[in-house]
C-alpha atoms as one frame of an Amber mdcrd trajectory, in Angstrom:
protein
   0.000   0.000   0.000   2.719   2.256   0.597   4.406   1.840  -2.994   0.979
   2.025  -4.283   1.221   5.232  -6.824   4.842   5.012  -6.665   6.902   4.510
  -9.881  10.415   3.304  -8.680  11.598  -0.181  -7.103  10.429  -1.130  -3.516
  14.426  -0.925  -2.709  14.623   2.407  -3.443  11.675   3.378  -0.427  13.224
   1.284   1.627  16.806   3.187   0.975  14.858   6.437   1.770  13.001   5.118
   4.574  16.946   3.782   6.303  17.795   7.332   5.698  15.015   8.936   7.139
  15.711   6.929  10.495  19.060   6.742  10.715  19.712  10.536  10.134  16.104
  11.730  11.321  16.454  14.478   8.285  16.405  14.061   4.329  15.688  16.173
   1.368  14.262  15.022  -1.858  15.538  16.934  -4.416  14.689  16.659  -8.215
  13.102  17.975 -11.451   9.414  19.545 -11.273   6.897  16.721 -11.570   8.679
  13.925  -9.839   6.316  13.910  -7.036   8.360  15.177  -4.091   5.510  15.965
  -1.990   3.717  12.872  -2.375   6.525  10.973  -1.748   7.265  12.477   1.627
   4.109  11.637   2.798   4.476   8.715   2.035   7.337   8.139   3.621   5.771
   9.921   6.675   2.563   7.464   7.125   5.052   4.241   6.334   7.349   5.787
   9.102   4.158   5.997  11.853   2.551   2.894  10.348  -0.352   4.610   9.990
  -2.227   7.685   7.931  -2.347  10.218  11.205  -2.018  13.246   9.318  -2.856
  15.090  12.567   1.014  14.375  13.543   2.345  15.486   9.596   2.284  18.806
   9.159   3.333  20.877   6.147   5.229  24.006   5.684   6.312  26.218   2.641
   9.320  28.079   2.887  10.001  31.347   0.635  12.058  34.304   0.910   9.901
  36.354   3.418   9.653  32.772   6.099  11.259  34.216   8.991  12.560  32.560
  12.451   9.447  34.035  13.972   7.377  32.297  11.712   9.148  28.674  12.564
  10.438  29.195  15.936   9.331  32.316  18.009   8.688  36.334  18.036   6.622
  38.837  18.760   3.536  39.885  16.648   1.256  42.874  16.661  -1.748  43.421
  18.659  -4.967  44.901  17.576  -4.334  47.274  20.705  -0.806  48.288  19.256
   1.189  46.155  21.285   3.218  43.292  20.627   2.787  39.386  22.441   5.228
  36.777  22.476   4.033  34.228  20.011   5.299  30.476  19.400   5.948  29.885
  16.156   4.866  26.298  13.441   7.776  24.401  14.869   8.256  25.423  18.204
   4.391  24.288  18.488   4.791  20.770  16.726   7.883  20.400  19.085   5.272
  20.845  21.816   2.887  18.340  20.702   5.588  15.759  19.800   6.875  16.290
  23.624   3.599  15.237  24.801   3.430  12.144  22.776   6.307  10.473  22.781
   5.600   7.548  21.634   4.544   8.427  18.433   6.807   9.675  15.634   5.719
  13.414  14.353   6.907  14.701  10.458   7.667  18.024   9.558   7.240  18.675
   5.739   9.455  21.597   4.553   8.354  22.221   0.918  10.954  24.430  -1.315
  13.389  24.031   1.766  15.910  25.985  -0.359  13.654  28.990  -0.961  14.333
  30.422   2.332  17.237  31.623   4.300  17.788  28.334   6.022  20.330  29.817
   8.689  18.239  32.679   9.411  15.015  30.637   9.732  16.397  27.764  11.648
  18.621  30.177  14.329  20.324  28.570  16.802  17.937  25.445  15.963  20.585
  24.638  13.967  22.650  22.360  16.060  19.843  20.865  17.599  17.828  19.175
  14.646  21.348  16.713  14.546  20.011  13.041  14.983  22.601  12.728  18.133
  21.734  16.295  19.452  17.736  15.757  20.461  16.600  15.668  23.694  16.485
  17.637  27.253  20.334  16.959  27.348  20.747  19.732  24.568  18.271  22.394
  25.703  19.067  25.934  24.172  17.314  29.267  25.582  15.731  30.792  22.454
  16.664  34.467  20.888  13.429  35.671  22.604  13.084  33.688  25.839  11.373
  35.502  28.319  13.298  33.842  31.295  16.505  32.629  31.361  15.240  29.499
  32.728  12.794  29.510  29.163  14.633  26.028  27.343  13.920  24.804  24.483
  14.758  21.735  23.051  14.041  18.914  19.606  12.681  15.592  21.355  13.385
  12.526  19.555  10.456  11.374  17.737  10.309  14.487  15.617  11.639  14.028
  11.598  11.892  16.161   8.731  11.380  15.949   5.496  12.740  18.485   2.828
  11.910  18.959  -0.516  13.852  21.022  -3.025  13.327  21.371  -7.046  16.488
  21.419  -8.640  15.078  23.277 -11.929  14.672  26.448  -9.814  16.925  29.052
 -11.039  16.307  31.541  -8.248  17.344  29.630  -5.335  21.492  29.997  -3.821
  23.351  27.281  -3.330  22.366  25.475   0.076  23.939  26.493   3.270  27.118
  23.733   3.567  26.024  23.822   7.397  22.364  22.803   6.856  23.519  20.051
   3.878  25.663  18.650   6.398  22.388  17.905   9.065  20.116  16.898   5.761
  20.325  13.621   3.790  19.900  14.291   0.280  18.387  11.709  -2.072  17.458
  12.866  -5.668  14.432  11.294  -7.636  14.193  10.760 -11.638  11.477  10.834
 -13.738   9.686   7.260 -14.226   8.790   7.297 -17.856  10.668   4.121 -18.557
   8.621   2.400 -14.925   6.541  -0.241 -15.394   4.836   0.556 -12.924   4.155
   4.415 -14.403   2.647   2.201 -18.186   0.412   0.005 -15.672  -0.618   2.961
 -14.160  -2.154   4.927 -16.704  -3.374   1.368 -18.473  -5.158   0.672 -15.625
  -6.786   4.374 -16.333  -7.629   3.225 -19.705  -4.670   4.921 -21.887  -4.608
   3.050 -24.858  -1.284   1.527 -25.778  -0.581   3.984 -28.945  -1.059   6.906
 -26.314   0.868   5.477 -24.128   4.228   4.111 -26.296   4.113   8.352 -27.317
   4.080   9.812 -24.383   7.414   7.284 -23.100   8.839   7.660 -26.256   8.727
  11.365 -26.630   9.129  12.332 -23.033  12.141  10.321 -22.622  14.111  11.725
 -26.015  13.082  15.525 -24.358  14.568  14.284 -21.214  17.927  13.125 -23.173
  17.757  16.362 -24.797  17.534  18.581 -21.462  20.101  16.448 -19.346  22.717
  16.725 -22.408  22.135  20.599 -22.281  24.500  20.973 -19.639  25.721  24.382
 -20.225  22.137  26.066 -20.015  20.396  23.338 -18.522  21.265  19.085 -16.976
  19.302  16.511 -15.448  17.831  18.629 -12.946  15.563  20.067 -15.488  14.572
  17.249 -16.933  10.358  16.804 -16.959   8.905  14.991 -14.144   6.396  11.899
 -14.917   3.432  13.608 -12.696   2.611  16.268 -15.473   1.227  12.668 -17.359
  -0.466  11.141 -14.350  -3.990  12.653 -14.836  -6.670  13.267 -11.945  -9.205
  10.751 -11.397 -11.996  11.853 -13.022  -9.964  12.767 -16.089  -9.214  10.293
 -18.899  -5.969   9.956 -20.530  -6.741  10.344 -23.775  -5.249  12.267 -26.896
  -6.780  15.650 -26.659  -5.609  15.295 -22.280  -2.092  14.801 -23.936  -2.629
  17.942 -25.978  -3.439  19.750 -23.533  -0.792  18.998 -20.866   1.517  19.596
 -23.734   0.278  23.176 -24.884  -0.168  24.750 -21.169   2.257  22.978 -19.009
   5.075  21.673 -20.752   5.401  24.622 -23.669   5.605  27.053 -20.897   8.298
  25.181 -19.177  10.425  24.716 -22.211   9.952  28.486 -23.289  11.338  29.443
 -19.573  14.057  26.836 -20.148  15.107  28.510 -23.837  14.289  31.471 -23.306
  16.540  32.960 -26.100  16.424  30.075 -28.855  12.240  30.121 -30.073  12.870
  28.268 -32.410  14.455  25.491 -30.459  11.289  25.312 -28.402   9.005  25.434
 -30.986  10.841  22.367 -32.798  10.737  20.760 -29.544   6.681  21.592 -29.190
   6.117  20.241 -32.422   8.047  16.757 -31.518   6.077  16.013 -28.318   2.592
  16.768 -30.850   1.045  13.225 -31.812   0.761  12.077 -35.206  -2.428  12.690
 -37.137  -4.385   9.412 -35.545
């Protein structure tokens, strides 16, 4: 049940999964459409052998996140004051303390879009697999009493993600990769287990040997592009996995191809149209 939407080998989850518990802390990185996200939840309901999504929680950072969003700070009053308020992970920290036997995940969506050392603080040290606990209570920036500790209990994890297409982002902090396991995902055209997916959805085979065929030669085509672009910005398989409710069929396959990936490859090659529009008409089907 856990593989079940997942396009890669069962020894590959159960790599990330000895990650996730050994170092307590992994990022999946990859190209857009891989499925990050899902995966991590995934990951998270194996890890508590169960779906309790009231113990997963998800965050997006960006450039404005702020360590009084995560950890602590003061906010504004309606009466023009300011209060002392706990921040999204000082809180789950909290409710993880008072259950400790049961594990708690911490989603981080585009990790790398936010100023990881100014978000995390002096949290730093402390999210370190060997570092948990009362033994390595910190007072916070904004502690109200010196007495005020703070401290990571054990059966808290987190789970990164990071897209590796996104041009915008700096490099990550060297002292934040060293507390994060980083594990990068591919795209699953050639799976399997992606085909018996969208047969089972009622793709017919001609549909279906296409979209492989011509997503995987674009794929080839990106990854060789190393001085513009690489394998990072290669297209994911989840642009091709429709919604239930919608049917893959040829005009579905049009349209994925005219509003999402057209866009992407224009951002890609910017400056060469008429390398993109080649590359538009390629991934078009045949006249059927």
């Amino acid at each position: 049940m856990a593989l079940s939407g997942l396009f890669f080998p069962e020894s590959e989850f159960d790599s990330m999964m000895r990650a996730l518990t050994q170092k307590k802390n992994i990022v999946l990185q990859g190209p857009p459409g891989v499925g990050k996200t899902f995966i991590a939840k995934r990951l998270a309901y194996y890890l508590m052998g169960e779906k309790a999504e009231s113990r997963v929680k998800v965050v997006q950072f960006h450039q404005s996140y702020s360590y009084e969003d995560f950890i602590q700070g003061y906010r504004p009053t309606t009466d023009g004051g300011f209060v002392l308020k706990d921040g999204i992970f000082h809180e789950f920290c909290a409710e993880a303390r008072r259950q400790p036997e049961k594990k708690f995940v911490l989603i981080i969506d585009e990790i790398n879009r936010g100023n990881l050392s100014k978000i995390f603080g002096e949290l730093l040290m402390l999210i370190e697999a060997d570092k948990r606990g009362p033994d390595f209570q910190v007072t916070l920036a904004y502690a109200e009493s010196s007495e005020d500790f703070f401290y990571i209990p054990e059966n808290i994890y987190l789970i990164g993600t990071m897209n590796t297409a996104d041009r915008s982002l700096a490099i990550v902090d060297y002292a934040l990769r060293r507390r994060f396991r980083f594990i990068t995902l591919h795209p699953q055209f050639g799976s399997s287990k992606f085909r018996d997916f969208l047969l089972e959805r009622r793709a017919d085979e001609v549909l279906l040997d296409n979209i492989i065929a011509k997503l995987q030669a674009l794929n080839d085509m990106i990854a060789s592009d190393t001085k513009n672009l690489g394998p990072g910005y290669q297209v994911g398989h989840s642009y091709f996995c429709p919604v239930i409710g919608t049917a893959p069929t040829a005009e579905w396959y049009a349209t994925v191809i005219e509003h999402e990936i057209a866009p992407l490859l224009e951002e890609y090659w910017f400056d060469d149209n008429a390398r993109v529009r080649n590359l538009i008409e390629s991934l078009k089907l045949d006249d059927r």
